[in-house]
C-alpha positions in Angstrom: 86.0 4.5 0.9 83.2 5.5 -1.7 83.3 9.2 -1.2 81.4 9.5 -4.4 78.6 7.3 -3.5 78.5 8.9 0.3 76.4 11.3 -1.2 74.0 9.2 -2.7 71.1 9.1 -1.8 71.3 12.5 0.3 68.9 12.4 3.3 65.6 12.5 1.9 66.7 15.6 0.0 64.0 18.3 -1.0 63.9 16.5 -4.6 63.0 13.0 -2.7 60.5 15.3 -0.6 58.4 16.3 -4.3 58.5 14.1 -6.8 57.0 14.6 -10.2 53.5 13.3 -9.2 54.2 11.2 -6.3 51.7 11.7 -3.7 53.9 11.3 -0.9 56.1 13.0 1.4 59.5 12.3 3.0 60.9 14.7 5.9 64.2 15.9 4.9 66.6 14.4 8.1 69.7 16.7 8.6 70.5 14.6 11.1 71.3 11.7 8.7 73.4 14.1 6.9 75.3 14.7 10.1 75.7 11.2 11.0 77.0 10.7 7.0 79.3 13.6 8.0 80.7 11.5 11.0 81.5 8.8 8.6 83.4 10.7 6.0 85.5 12.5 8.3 86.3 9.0 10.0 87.1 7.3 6.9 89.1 10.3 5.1 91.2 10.5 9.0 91.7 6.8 8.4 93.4 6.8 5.4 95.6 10.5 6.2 96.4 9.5 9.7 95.6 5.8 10.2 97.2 5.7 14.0 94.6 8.6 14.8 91.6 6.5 13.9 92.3 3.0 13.3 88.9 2.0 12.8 87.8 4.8 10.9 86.8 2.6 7.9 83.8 1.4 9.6 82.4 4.5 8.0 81.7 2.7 4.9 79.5 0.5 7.1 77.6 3.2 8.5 77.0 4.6 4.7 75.3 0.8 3.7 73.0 1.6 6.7 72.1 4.7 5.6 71.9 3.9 1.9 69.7 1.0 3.1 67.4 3.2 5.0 66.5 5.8 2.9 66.4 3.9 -0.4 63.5 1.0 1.1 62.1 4.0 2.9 61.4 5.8 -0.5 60.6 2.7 -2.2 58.3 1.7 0.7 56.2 4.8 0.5 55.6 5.0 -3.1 54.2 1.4 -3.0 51.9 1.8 -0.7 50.8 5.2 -2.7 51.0 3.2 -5.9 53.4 6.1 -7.2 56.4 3.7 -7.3 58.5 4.0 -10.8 61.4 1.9 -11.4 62.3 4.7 -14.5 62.1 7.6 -12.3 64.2 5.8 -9.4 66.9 4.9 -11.9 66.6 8.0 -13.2 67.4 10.0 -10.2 70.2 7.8 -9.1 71.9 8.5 -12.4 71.7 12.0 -11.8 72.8 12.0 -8.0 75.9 9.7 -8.8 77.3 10.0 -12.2 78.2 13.6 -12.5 80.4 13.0 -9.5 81.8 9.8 -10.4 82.8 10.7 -13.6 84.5 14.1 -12.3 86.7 11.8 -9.6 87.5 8.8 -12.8 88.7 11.8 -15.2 90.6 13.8 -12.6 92.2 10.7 -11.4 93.3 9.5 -15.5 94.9 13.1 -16.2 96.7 12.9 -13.2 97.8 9.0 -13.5 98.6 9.7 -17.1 101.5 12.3 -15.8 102.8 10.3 -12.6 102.2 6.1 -13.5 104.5 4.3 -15.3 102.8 1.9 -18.0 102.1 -1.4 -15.9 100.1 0.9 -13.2 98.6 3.0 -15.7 97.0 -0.8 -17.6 95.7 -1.7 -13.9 94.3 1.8 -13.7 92.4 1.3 -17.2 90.9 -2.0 -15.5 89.8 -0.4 -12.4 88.0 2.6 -14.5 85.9 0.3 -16.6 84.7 -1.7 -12.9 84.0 1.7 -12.0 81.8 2.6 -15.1 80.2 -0.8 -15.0 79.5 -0.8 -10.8 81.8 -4.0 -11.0 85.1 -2.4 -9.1 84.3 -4.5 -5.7 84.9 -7.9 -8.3 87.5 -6.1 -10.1 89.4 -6.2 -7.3 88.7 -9.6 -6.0 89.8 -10.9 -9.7 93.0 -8.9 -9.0 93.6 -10.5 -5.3 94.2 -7.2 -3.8 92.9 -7.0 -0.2 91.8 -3.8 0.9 94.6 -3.0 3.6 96.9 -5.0 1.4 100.2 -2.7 1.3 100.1 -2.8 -2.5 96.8 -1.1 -2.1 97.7 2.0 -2.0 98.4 2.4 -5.3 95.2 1.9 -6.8 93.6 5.3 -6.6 90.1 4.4 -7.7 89.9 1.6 -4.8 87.4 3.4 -3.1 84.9 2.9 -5.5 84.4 -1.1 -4.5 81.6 0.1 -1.7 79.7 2.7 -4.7 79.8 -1.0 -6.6 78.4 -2.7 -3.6 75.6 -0.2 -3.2 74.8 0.2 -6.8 74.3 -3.6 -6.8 71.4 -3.0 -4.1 70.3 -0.7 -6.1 69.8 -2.5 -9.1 68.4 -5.6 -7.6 66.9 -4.3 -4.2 63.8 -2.0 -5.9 62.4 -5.0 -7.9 62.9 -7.2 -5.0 61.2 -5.4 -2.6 58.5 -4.3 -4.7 57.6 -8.5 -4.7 58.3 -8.3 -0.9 55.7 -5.5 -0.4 52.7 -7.7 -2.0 52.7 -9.1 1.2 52.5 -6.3 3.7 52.2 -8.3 7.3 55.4 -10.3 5.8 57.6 -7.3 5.1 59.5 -7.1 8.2 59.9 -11.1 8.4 60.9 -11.9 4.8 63.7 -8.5 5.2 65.2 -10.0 8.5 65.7 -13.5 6.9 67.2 -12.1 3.8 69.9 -10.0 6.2 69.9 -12.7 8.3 70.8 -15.1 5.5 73.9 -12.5 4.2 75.0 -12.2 7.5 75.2 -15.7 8.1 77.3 -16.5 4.8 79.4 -13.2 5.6 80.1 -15.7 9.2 80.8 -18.5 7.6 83.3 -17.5 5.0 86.5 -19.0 5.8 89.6 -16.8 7.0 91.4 -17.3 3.6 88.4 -16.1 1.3 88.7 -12.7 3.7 89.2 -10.3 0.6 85.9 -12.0 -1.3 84.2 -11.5 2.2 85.3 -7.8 2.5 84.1 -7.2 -1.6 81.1 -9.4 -2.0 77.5 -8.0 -2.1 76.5 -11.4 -0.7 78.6 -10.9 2.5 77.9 -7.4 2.6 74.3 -7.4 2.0 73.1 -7.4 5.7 74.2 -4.2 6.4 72.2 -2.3 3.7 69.5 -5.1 4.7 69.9 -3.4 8.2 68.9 -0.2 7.2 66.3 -1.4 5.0 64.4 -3.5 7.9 64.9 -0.4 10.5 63.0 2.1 7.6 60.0 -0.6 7.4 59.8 -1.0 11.2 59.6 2.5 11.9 57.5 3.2 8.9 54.8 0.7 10.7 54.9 2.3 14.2 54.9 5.9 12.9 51.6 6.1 15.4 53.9 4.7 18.2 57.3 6.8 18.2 60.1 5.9 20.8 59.9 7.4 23.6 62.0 10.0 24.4 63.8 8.3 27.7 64.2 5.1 25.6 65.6 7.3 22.3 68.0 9.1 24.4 69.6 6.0 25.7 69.9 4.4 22.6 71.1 7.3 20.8 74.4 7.3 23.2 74.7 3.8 22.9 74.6 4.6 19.0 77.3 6.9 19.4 79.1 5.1 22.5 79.4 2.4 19.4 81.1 4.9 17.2 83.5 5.6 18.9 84.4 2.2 19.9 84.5 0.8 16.3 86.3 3.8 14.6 89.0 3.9 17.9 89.1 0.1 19.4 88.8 -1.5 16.0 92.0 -1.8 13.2 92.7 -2.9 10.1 94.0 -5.8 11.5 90.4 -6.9 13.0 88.7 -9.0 10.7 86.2 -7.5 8.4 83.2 -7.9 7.9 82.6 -10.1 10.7 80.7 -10.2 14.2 83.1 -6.9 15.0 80.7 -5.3 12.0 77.9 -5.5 14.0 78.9 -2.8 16.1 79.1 0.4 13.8 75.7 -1.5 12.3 73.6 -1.8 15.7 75.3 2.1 16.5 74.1 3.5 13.3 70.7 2.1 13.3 70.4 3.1 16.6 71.3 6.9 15.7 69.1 7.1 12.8 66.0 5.8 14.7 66.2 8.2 17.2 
């Protein structure tokens, strides 16, 4: 699930930390990178050995949180230094994602073009030109196929619906937040409506409309939303940090709710729902402590 945009953005990396003429800084978080380590491992033993971690696909869920955080956190600072560029942050994503992406869409053609027969190899050519365009999530839903569907197996670029997701943040989140932050006592509340808004819609979207729930950025939205409000919260009560009997706790609860969604949860629970919550809550928890 979206091993190529996993690493996007890394954790505050050393290039986030300098920018060309920013006048802000952003402490490099191994720990993130550990907790994005947790996911990928759950996800890739997911998909290789399904009975071993039947929920191991709420790691995409813990990458929206992440991808969330760090992104509004970066964005956050530079407008309140007034060194915010929509160029250079377009710019930098370019670089982090599409060397990868297009290594994984070309080693995947040459070895399709060997293996498919030709009706695979036509679905293959649709599902390459979602990816190039950040569509694949409504390339899919166009196409009916369900993420556990049996069927999809044999999509090999199916991953990339959650890169589509997050590069649809991306494109709309930085010029939306940029308004938000005009009004600074507001930022939190405006944040926690909007999340509260996709979550709500992600509730309400009937059993039979699962697969549009599961690939839409409107039903999907809250969890990047998550990480987003968490970043601005903790960027306001920087003076105040948790204490370190209340950020122990809540760290094992974090991981407590790992382990419950990527063992007591299955492909067969339905996704995204309230169940979603959990791997959410767990890594917001871990990532603020």
């Amino acid at each position: 699930m979206a091993i190529v945009g996993s690493l996007e953005p890394r954790a505050a990396s050393r290039a986030d930390q300098q920018p060309d003429g920013a006048a802000y800084t952003l402490a490099y978080r191994p720990d993130i990178d550990g907790l994005r380590a947790i996911a990928v491992i759950a996800v890739l033993i997911f998909h290789a050995f399904p009975q071993l971690l039947p929920g191991g696909f709420a790691g995409v869920d813990v990458f929206f949180v992440i991808s969330g955080y760090l992104i509004t956190g970066i964005i956050d600072r530079q407008c309140a230094d007034k060194s915010f560029s929509f160029a250079t942050f377009y710019a930098r994503r370019i670089l982090r994602i599409f060397p990868s992406l297009i290594t994984v869409v070309l080693a995947t053609f040459l070895i399709a073009w060997f293996v498919f027969p030709v009706a695979e190899m036509e679905a293959l050519g649709s599902n390459i030109k979602g990816a190039a365009a950040f569509i694949e999530n409504f390339m899919l839903h166009e196409q009916i196929v369900g993420y556990f569907d049996p069927g999809a197996e044999r999509l090999p670029l199916l991953h990339l619906w959650s890169l589509g997701i997050e590069e649809q943040y991306y494109i709309i989140w930085p010029a939306a937040f940029v308004l938000i932050a005009r009004w600074p006592a507001r930022k939190m509340a405006i944040v926690a409506a909007l999340g509260l808004g996709s979550l709500l819609v992600c509730l309400a979207t009937p059993a039979r409309e699962a697969a549009w729930a599961f690939y839409s950025p409107t039903t999907r939205g809250w969890e990047l939303l998550a990480g987003s409000l968490l970043a601005i919260w903790l960027r306001q009560r920087a003076e105040r940090p948790i204490g370190p009997a209340a950020a122990n706790l809540l760290a094992a609860l974090g991981v407590a709710g790992l382990g419950v969604a990527f063992v007591g949860f299955s492909s067969s629970s339905p996704w995204p729902g309230l169940r979603t919550l959990v791997p959410v809550l767990a890594a917001m928890a871990l990532i603020a402590t």
